[in-house]
C-alpha atoms as an extended CHARMM CRD file, in Angstrom:
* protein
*
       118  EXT
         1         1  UNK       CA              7.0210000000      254.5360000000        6.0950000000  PROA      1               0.0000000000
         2         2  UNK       CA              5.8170000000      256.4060000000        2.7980000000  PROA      2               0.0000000000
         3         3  UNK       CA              9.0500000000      254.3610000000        0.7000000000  PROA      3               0.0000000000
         4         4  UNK       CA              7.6080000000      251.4210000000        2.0170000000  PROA      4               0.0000000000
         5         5  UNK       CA              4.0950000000      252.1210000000        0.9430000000  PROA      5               0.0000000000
         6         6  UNK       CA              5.2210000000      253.0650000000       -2.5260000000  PROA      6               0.0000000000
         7         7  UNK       CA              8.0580000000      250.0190000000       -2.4920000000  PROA      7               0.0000000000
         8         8  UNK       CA              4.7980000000      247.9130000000       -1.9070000000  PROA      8               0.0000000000
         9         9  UNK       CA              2.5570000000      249.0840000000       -3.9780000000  PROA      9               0.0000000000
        10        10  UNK       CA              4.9180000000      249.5160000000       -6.8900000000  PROA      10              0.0000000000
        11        11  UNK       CA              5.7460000000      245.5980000000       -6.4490000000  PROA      11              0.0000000000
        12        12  UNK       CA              1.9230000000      245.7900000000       -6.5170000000  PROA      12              0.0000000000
        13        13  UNK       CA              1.6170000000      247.4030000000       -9.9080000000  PROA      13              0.0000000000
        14        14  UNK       CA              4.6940000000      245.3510000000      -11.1670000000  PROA      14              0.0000000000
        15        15  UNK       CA              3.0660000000      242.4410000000      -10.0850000000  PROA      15              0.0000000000
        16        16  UNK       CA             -0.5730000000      242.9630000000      -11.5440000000  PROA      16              0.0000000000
        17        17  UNK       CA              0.9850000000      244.4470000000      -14.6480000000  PROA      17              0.0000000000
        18        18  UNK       CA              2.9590000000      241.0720000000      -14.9760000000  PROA      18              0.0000000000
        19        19  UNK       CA              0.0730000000      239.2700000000      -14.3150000000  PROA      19              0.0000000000
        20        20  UNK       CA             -1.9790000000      240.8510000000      -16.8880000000  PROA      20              0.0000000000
        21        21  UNK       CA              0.7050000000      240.7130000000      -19.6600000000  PROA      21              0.0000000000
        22        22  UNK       CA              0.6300000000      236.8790000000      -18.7870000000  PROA      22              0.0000000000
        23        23  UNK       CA             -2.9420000000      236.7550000000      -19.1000000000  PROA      23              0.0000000000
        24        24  UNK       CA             -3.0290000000      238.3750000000      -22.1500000000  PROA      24              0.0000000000
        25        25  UNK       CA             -0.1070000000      236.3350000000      -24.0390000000  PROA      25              0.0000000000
        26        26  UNK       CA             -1.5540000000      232.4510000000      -22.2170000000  PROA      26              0.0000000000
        27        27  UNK       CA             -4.9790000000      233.6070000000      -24.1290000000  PROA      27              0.0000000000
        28        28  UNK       CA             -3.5050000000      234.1810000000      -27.6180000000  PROA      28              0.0000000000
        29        29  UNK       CA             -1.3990000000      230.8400000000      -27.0700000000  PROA      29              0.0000000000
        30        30  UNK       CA             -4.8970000000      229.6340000000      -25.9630000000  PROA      30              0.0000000000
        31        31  UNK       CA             -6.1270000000      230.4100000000      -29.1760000000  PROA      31              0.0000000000
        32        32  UNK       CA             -3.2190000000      229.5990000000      -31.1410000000  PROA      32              0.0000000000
        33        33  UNK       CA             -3.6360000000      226.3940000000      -29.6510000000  PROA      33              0.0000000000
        34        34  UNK       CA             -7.6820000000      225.8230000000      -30.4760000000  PROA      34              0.0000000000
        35        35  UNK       CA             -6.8230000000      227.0300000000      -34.0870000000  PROA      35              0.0000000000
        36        36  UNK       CA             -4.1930000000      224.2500000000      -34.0930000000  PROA      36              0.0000000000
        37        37  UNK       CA             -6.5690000000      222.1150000000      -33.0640000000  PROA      37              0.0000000000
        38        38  UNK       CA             -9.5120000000      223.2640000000      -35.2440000000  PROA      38              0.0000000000
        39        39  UNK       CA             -7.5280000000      223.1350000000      -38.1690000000  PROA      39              0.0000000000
        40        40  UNK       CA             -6.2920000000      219.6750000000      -37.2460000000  PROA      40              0.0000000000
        41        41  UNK       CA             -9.6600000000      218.1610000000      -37.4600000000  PROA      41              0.0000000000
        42        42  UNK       CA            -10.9650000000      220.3610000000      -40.5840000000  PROA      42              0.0000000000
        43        43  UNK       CA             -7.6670000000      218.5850000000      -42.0600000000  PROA      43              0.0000000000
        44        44  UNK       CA             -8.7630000000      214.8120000000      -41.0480000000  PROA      44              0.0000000000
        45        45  UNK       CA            -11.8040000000      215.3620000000      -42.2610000000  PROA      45              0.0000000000
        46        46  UNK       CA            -11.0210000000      216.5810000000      -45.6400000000  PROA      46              0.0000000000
        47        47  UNK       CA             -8.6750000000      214.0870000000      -46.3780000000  PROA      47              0.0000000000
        48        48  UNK       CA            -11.3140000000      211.0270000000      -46.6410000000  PROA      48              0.0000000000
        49        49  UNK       CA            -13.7570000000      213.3110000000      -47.9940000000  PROA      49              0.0000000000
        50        50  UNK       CA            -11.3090000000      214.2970000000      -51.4370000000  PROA      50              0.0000000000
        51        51  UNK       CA            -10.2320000000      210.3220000000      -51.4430000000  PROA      51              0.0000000000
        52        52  UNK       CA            -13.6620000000      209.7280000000      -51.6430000000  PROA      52              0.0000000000
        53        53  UNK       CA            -14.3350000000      212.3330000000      -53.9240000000  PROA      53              0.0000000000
        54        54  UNK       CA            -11.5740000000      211.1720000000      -56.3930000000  PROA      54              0.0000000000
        55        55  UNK       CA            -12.6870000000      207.7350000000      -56.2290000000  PROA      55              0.0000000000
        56        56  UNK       CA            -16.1200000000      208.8380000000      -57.4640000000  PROA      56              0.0000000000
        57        57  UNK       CA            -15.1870000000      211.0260000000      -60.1680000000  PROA      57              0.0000000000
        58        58  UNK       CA            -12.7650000000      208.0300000000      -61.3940000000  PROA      58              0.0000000000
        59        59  UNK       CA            -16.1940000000      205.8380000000      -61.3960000000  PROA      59              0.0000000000
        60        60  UNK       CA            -18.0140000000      208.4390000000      -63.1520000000  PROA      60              0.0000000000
        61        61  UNK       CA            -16.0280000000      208.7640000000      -65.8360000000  PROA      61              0.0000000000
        62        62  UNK       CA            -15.4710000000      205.2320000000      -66.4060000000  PROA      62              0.0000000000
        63        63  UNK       CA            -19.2240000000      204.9110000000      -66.8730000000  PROA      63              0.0000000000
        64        64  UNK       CA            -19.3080000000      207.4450000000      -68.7840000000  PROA      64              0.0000000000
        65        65  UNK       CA            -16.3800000000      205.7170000000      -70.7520000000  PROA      65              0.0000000000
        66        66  UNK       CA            -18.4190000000      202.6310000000      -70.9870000000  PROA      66              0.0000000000
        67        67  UNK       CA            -22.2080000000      204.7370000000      -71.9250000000  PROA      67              0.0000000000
        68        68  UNK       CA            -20.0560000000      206.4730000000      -75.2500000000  PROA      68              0.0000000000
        69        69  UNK       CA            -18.4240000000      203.0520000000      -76.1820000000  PROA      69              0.0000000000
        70        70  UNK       CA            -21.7050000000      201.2450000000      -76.3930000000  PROA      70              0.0000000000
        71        71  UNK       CA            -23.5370000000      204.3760000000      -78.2920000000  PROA      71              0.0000000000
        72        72  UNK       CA            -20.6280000000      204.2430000000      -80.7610000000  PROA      72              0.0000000000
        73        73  UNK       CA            -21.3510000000      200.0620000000      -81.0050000000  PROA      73              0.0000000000
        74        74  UNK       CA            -25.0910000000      201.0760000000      -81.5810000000  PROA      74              0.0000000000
        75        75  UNK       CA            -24.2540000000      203.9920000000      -84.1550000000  PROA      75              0.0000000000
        76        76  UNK       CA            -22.2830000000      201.6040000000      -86.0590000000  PROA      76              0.0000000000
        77        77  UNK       CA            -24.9530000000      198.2480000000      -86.0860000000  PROA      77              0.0000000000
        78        78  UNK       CA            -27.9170000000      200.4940000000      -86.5800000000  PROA      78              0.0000000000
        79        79  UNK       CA            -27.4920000000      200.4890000000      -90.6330000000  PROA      79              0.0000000000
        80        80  UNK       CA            -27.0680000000      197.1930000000      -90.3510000000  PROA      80              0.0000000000
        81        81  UNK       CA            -30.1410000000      196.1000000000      -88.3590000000  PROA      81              0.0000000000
        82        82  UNK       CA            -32.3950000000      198.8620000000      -90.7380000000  PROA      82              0.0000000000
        83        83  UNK       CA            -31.3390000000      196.6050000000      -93.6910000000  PROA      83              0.0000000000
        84        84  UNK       CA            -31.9450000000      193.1380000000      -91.7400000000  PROA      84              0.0000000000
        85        85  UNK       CA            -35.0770000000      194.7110000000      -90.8100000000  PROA      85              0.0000000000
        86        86  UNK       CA            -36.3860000000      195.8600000000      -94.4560000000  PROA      86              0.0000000000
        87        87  UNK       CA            -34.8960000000      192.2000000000      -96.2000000000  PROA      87              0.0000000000
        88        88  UNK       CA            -36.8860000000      190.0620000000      -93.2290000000  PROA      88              0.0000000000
        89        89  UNK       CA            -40.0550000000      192.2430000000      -94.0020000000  PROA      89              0.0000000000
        90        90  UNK       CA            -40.2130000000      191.9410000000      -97.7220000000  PROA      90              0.0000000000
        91        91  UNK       CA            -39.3610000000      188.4210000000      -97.4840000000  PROA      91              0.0000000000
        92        92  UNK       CA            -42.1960000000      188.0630000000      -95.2940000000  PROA      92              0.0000000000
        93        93  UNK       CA            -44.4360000000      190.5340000000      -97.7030000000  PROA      93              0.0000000000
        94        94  UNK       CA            -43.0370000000      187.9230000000     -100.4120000000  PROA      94              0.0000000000
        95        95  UNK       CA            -44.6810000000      185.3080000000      -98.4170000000  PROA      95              0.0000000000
        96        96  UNK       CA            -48.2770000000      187.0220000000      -97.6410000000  PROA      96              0.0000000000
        97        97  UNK       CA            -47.3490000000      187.5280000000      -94.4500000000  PROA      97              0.0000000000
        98        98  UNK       CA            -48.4530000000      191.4410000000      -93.4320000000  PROA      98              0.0000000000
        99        99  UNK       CA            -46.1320000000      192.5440000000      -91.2740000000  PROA      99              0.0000000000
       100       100  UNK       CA            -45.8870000000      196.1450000000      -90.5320000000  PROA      100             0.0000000000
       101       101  UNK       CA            -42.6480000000      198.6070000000      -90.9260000000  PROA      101             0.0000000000
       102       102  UNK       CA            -39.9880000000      198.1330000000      -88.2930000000  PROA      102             0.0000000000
       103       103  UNK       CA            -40.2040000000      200.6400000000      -85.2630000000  PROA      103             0.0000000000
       104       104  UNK       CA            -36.9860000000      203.3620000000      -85.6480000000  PROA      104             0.0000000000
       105       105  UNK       CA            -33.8720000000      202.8590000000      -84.4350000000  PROA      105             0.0000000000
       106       106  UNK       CA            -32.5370000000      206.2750000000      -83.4570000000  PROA      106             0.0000000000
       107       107  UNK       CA            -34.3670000000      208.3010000000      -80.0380000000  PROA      107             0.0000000000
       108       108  UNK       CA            -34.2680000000      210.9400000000      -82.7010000000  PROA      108             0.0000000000
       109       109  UNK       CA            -36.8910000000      209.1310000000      -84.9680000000  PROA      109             0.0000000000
       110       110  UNK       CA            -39.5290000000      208.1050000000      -82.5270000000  PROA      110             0.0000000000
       111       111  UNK       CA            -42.4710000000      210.3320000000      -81.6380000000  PROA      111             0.0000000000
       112       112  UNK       CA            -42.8540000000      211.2720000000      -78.3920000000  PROA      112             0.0000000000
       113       113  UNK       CA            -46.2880000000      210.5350000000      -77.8550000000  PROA      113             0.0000000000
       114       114  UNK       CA            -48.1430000000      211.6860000000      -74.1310000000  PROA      114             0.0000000000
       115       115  UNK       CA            -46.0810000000      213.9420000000      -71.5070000000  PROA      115             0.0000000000
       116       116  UNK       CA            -43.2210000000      213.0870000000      -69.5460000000  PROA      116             0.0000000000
       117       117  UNK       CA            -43.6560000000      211.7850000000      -66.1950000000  PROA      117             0.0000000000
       118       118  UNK       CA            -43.4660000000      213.7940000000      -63.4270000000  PROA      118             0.0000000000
């Protein structure tokens, strides 16, 4: 009777311990799994999110592209409007007509005059 109370429970603690290593390993594969998963989605999500991204950054420099091209193309016709602009008003002076100086042509040369809003 005793080697069949210690067959059984032996088959008891083979069978619990067996049980318990299979809990233990089907939780890290649940895990492993989620991760998976998890990581999955972050990927998906990132994906449109840097195509995006790039697309932007491509636009932004393309305006910025465009906002140095034109500054050069105003650099460059500025002298050329200041001397328009001083011929036309001595012409005019020539004629009796008063007309006052020409405003500046640079953001440099115009006082700032009040305080900025906001």
């Amino acid at each position: 009777m005793i080697s069949e109370v210690a067959s059984v429970l032996g088959g008891l603690v083979t069978g619990v311990g067996g049980v318990c290593a299979a809990g233990i390993f089907n939780r890290r594969k649940r895990r492993a799994d989620a991760v998976a998963v998890l990581t999955r989605a972050a990927a998906q999500m990132v994906e449109p999110l840097s195509r995006q991204l790039a697309a932007m950054t491509a636009e932004l420099e393309a305006h910025r592209r465009m906002v140095a091209d034109a500054e050069r193309r105003c650099r460059l016709a500025a002298p050329q409007h200041a001397s328009w602009d001083i011929v036309v008003r001595s012409s005019l002076l020539n004629l009796g007509v008063d007309v006052p100086p020409p405003p500046p042509l640079e953001p440099e040369e115009i006082p700032m005059t009040g305080s900025a809003p906001g």
